[in-house]
matplotlib code that plots the C-alpha trace (Angstrom):
import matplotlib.pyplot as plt

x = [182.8, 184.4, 186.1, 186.2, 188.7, 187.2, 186.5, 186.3, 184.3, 185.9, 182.6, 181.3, 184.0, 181.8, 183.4, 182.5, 183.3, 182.8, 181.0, 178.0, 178.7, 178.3, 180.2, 178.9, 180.6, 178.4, 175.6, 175.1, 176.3, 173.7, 173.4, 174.1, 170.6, 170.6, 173.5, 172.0, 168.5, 170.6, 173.2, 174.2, 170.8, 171.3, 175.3, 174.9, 178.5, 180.2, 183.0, 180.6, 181.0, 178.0, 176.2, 175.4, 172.7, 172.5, 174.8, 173.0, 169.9, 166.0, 165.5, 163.4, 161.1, 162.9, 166.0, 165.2, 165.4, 162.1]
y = [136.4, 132.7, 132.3, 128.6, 127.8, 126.8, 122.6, 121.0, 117.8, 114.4, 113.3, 116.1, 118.6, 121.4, 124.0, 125.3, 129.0, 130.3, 127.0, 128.2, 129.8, 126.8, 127.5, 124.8, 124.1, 126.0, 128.6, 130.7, 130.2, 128.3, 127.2, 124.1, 122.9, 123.2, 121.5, 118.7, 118.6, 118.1, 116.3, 114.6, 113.2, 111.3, 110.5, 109.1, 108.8, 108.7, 110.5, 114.0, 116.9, 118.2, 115.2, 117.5, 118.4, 120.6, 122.8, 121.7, 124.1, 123.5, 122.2, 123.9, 122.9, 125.9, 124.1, 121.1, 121.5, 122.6]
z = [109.1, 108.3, 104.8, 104.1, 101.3, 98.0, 97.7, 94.4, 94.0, 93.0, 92.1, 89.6, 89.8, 90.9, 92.7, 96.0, 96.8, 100.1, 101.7, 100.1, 96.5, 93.8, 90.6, 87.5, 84.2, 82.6, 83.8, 86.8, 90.1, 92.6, 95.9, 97.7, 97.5, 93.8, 93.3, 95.6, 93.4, 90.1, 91.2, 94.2, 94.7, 92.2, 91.9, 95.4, 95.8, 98.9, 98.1, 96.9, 98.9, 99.3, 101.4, 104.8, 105.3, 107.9, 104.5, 102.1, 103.5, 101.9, 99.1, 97.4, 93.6, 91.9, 92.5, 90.5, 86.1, 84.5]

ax = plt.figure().add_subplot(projection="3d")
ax.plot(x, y, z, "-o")
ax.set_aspect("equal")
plt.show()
């Protein structure tokens, strides 16, 4: 089992528990991929961590807001 130490953006300041376990301001936890269809897909920034994405996983419509 790997433990990967948690990463917080520079871009958003999301934190990422776990390499997998997103924790936002405010809400659940998510995934990768949801963080991706809310946010990095649109920052664009090259400094986001959360631009692989072989990590980021699929993408899927119940990622994105209603």
């Amino acid at each position: 089992m790997s433990v990967f130490p948690a990463e917080t953006c520079p871009v958003c300041g999301v934190t990422i528990e776990n390499g997998s376990k997103v924790v936002f301001s405010s809400g659940p936890a998510g995934t990768r991929a949801r963080l991706w269809a809310r946010v990095c897909n649109f920052a664009r920034n090259t400094s986001c961590i959360n631009q692989d994405e072989a990590v980021i996983g699929n993408v899927s419509s119940r990622d994105y807001y209603d």
